[in-house]
N, C-alpha and C positions, 0 to 999 in steps of 0.2 A: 541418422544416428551415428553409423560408424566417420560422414568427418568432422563432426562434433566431439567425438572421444579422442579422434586424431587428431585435434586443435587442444585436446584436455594434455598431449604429450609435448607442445611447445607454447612459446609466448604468445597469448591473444591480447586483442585491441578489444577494449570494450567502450562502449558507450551508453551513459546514462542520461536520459530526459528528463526534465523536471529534477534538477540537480540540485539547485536552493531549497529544497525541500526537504523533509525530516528523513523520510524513509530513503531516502539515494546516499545519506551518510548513513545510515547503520550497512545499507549493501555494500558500497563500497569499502565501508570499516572491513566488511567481512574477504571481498576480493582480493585487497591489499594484502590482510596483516592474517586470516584465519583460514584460507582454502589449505587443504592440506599439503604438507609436505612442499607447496608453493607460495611462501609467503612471498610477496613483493614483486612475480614475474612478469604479473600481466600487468599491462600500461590501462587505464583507468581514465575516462574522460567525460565529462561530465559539460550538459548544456543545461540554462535555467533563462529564466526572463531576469531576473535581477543580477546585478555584482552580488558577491560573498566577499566577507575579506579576506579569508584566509582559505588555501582550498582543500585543507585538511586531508583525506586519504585520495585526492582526486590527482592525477599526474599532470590534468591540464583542463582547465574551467573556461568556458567561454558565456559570455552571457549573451545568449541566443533566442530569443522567444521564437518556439516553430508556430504560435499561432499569427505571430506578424508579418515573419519573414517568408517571400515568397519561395514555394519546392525548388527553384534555379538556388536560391541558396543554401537553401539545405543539401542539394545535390554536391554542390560544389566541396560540404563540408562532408559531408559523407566520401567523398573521392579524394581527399582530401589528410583524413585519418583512417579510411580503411579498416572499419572494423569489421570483427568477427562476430559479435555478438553486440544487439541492440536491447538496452533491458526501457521501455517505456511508460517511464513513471509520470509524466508531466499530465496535472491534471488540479483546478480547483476544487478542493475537496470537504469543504465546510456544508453538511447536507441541509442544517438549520437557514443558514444563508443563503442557500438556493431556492428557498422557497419565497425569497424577497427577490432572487436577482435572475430569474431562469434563463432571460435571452444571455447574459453572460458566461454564465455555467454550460449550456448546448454547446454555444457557439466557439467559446474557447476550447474545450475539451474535446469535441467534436469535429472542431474546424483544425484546432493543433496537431489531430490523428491526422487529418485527411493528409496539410501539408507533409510530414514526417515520411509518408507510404509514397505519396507520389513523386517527396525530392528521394526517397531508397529507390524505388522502381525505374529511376530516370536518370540513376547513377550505374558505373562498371561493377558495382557488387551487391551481392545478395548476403547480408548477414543473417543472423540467428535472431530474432523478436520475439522477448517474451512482455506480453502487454499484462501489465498490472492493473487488473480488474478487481470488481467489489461484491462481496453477499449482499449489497444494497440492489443489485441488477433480479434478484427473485424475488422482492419485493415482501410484502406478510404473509410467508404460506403458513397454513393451521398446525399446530402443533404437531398433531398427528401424523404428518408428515415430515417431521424433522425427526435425524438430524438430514439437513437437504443433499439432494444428491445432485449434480452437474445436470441431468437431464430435466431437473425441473425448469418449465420455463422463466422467460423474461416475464418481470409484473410489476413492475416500480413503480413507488408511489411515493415519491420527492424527485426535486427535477436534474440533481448530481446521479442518481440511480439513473434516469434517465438519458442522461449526456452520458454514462459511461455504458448503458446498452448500445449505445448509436456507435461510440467506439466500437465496442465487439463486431456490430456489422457489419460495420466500414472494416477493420479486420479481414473479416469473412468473404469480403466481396472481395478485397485487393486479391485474398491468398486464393481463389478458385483462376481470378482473370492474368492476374503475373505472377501465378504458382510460387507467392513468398513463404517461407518456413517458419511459422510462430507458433506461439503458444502462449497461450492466457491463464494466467492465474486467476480462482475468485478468494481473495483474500477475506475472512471473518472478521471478527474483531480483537483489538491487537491493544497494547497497554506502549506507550510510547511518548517519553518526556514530552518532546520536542515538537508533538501536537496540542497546542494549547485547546483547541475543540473538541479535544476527544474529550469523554465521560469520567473517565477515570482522572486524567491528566485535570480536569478542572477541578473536582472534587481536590485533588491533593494540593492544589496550588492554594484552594481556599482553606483546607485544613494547615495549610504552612503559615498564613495571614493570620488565621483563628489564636494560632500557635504563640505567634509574635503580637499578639493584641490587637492587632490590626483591625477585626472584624468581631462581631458577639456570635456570628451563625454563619453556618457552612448552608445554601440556597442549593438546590437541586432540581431537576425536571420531573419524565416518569420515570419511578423506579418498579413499576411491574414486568417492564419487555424481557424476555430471555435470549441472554446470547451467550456469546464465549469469547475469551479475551488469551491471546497468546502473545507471548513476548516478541517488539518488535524485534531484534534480533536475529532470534527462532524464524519469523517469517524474510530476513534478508537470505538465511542460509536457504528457507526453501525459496526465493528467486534465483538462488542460484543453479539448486539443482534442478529447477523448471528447464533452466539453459542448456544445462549440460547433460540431464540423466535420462527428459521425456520424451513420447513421442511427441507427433504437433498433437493439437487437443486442446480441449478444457480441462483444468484440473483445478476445485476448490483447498485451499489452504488455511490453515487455522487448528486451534484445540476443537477435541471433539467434547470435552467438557460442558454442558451448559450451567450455565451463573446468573442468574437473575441481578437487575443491576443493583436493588435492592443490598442481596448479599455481596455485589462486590464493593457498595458503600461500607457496610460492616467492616469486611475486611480488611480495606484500605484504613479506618478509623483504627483497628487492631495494627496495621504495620505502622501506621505514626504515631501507638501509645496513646492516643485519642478518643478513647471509647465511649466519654458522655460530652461529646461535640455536640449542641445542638443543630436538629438537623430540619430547614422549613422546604416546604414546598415552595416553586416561586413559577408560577404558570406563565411568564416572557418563558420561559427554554422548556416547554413543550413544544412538539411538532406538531402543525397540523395534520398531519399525518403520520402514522407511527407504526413500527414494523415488531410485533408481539412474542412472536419466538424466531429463533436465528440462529442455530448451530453445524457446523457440519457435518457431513461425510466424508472422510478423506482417505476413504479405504485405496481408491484409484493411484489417488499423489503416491501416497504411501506403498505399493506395490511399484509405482516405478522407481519410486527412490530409495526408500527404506527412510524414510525421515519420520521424523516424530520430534514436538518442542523439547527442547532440553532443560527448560526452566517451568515449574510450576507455576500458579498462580500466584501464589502468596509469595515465591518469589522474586519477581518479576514486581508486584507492589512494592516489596522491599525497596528494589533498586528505584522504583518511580520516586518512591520519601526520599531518598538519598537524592537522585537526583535533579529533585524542584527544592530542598534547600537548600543545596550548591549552586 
């Protein structure tokens, strides 16, 4: 902890995984332009499997697959930019998908982790790794027992919940045997343009078609599962302070709110002025397996950070309409 605070007093090098991906620009949006009192000092570097074309809050993009490229070159790149802090977002993360594709889903997410620990371990430094984990890794526990607490076990039941328990492991094993310093987030459910899979985010894109004529009916999956949805944003700032405020550990992240998806249908039909959208059932986008209630606990996070989402629910829908009509 204390040279983590004494890194928060000069310029850090940070490095982000999984950088073409949604959630590494809202973190980065936040490192860049919103840490306090520090806008713009820390250098921001970002790896993905694909080009971007523009690298938007990132200082330096490289398109890097760590599930291809063997740990000698990830070592090279790690000694190379030197960072302080390693936030590891890289991971397929479509859970409906995964039930079609699972040796793909293990083996990239799983196999991406393994390379990433073994080129850091084999490199002159030891950064800060906070691994971006999921409330899909507790699988359906009984209501009763929500909202979940961090000690509940691993029980996934879709094969992305599963490739990201084997990450936690492979985690767990690296940091006992070459004593690395991480820390794992289990992120809940989050409201975020720029994942066309998520629930929310399809729901609005069809209510935007509905809008424009496009379509007669907005189609949907189950709407009985209970979860909670916090703004992606919300959840970049708490990656951040995962880095810089925790011990190592697990710590779940998210609204402690739970929202049936049911009601966050309604509600999203309320923030787009949409209220008698016809709405069908369409059983392709059920899961074969499905996770019934799902809220957190985050008393933990929140005692070492003092965080709590800054944006409400219906907030947060607001800006998703704005942001799938623009």
């Amino acid at each position: 902890m204390t040279a983590i605070f004494r890194l928060l007093r000069e310029e850090m090098k940070i490095l982000i995984t999984g950088a073409a991906g949604s959630m590494s620009y809202y973190l980065a949006d936040f490192i860049k332009n919103k840490v306090e009192a520090r806008p713009g000092e820390h250098v921001v570097y970002g790896i993905g499997r694909k080009p971007i074309k523009k690298l938007d809050n990132f200082d330096q993009y490289d398109a890097l697959n760590i599930y291809w490229q063997p740990p000698s070159r990830i070592t090279e790149y790690i000694n190379e930019i030197k960072p302080d802090i390693v936030f590891h977002l890289a991971a397929i993360a479509n859970v409906r998908q995964s039930f079609n594709e699972p040796r793909k889903f293990v083996s990239n997410n799983a196999g991406g982790t393994l390379n990433l620990l073994d080129g850091i371990v084999k490199s002159k430094y030891r950064p800060r790794i906070v691994h971006a984990s999921t409330s899909e890794v507790y699988g359906n526990v009984p209501a009763s027992l929500n909202p979940i607490r961090e000690c509940e076990p691993f029980a996934p039941v879709n094969f992305y919940a599963a490739s990201k328990t084997m990450q936690e492991i492979i985690f767990g094993t690296y940091a006992k045997v070459h004593d690395l310093e991480f820390v794992i987030t289990r992120a809940f459910g989050y409201i975020n343009s720029r994942r066309e899979d998520l629930v929310a985010t399809s729901l609005a894109r069809q209510l935007v078609k509905y809008e424009r004529g496009e379509i007669d009916e907005v189609r949907h999956g189950n709407l009985d599962p209970i979860r909670s949805f916090c703004d992606a944003r919300d959840i970049a700032e708490a990656y951040w302070l995962a880095a810089t405020r925790c011990d190592l550990g697990i710590y779940n992240i998210g609204s402690s709110e739970p929202c049936s998806i049911a009601m966050l249908a309604l509600m999203l039909r309320t923030a787009a002025g949409l209220d008698n959208v016809p709405m069908v059932k369409d059983e392709t986008l059920m899961r074969p397996t499905d996770i019934f209630a799902c809220w957190p606990d985050v008393s933990k996070f929140r005692i070492a950070t003092g965080w709590k989402p800054r944006r409400s629910l219906s907030e947060s829908l607001k800006w998703l309409m704005e942001c799938v009509r623009a």
